[in-house]
Steps between C-alpha positions, in 0.01 A plus 500: 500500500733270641561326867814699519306853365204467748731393779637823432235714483345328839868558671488846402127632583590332818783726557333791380171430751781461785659840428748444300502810231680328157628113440734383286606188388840404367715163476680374798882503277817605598576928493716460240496883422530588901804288576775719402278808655497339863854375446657845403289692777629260752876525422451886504401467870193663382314301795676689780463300801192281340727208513221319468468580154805251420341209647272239252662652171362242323167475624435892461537403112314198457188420704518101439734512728248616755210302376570162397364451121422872511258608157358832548585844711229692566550859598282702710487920509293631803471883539608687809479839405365738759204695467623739753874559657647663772528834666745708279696650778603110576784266456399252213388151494522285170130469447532130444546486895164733610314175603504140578816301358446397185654159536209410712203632285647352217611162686152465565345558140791264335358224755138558446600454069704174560198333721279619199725363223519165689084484562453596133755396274683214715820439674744716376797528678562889582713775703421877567757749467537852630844690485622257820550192266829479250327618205502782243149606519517838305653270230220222529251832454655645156496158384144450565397816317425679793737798480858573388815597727485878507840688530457518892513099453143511583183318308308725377157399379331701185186553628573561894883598528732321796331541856410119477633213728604196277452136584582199331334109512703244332277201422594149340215554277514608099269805413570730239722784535428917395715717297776744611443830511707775319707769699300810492795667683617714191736789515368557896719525752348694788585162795886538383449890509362534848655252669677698782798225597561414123370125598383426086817459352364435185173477336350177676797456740467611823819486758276355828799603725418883454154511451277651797312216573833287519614759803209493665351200493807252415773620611562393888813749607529878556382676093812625353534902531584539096122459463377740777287736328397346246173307637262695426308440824460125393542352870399148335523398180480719220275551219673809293549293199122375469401842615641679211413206209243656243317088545379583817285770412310251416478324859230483669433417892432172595175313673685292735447626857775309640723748295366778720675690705479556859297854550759636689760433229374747268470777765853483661743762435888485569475604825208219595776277289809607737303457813330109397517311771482081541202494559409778265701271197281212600188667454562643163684200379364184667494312152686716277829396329620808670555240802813352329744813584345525834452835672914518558532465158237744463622763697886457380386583117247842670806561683684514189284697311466814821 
């Protein structure tokens, strides 16, 4: 075995004993493929209001421009699925936001794996991504075998489906990389199907401007009336499309207990949901990502959906 191959393997049962549920590796190159992808989606004003989404064009495509002398991307799936959700007769929560933020619990792991790549292999110059950085991380997954893009745009892993968070650490340091996986998508299309506002326009092109979780997470003024009706009782985020993919039969909940939800989440019904008060918001959501729309957003989307 090589000093690049056991690097790898110590990097990776590192990962795995911090949580992390699959690794991949891939080459830190430029998205050749992905370029004319984010370029079309952005002319179509697929990004809504996300105007962030035009900013660092360049560095979304190539992460040497993040990481100076960048060599390897290594991508990182951690499970969030539930093992219980909420009260039926309730307005719905994307079940990515039951517990603690996941930018902090996986802040924190990404940390802990740098400090052990620089006590064990060296000094290797490093950055941790997740989903608040300019890069294409559902990308940087396919291409290091983890999944493929499902038709809801999604990765969706073989063995475990899509309820994962994905992280990324770029590293200045040559290991070698792990196959892509096929699409294993086939004639399915049960996410274009059921998605009430029409948001997939096409198999693995979704419009972000009228998808659910764009309305009620994203978008900042009053949620256009041409889509009243059509939520579903998602009062944040949505998860209709992963809901109805054949993968995630296959998921299975997680063991983090961060991801847990508050008790009370899972018992409130629409009229505990109409009546949350401040203080009632901060209880239930003191470190959820749920925090971000605040409970005026909150109550503008359950107002919405009455």
């Amino acid at each position: 075995m090589s000093l690049a191959e056991k690097n790898k393997a110590l990097i990776k049962n590192e990962a795995q004993r911090l949580g992390f549920d699959f690794i991949g590796f891939s080459k830190a190159d430029f998205l050749e493929e992905d370029a004319p992808r984010l370029e079309q989606w952005l002319n179509n004003n697929s990004h809504g209001e996300m105007k962030y989404m035009e900013n660092h064009f360049d560095k979304r495509l190539d992460p040497r421009l993040l990481i100076n002398d960048a060599k390897t991307v290594i991508s990182f799936l951690i499970n969030y699925y539930p093992s219980e959700t909420q009260n039926p007769n309730s307005y719905k929560l994307s079940k990515y936001a039951y517990g603690t933020d996941y930018h902090l619990v996986i802040r924190k792991k990404l940390n802990q794996l740098q400090d052990f790549i620089n006590t064990e292999i060296g000094a290797v110059a490093g950055r941790g991504f997740i989903d608040s950085a300019p890069i294409l991380e559902r990308a940087w997954a396919k291409k290091s075998g983890l999944g493929w893009i499902g038709k809801n745009g999604n990765l969706i892993n073989k063995q475990s489906g899509s309820f994962y968070f994905i992280a990324q650490l770029i590293l200045d340091l040559e290991l070698p990389v792990d196959n892509i996986t096929t699409d294993h998508c086939g004639t399915c299309t049960a996410c274009i199907d059921e998605c009430p506002t029409s948001a997939i326009t096409e198999p693995m092109v979704v419009d972000g401007s009228k998808c659910i979780s764009y309305f009620t997470i994203e978008l900042k003024d009053a949620i256009p009336n041409d889509v009243k009706g059509k939520f579903n009782d998602w009062m944040f985020g949505c998860d209709i499309c992963q809901d109805v993919c054949p993968w995630n039969k296959f998921s299975s909940p997680h063991n983090q207990p961060l991801f847990d939800p508050h008790p009370d989440l899972l018992l409130m019904t629409k009229k505990d949901w109409v009546n949350i008060s401040e203080e009632g918001f901060k209880k239930v959501f003191s470190k959820s990502a749920v925090k971000r729309t605040k409970l005026k957003g909150l109550k503008r989307n359950i107002n919405f959906l009455k």
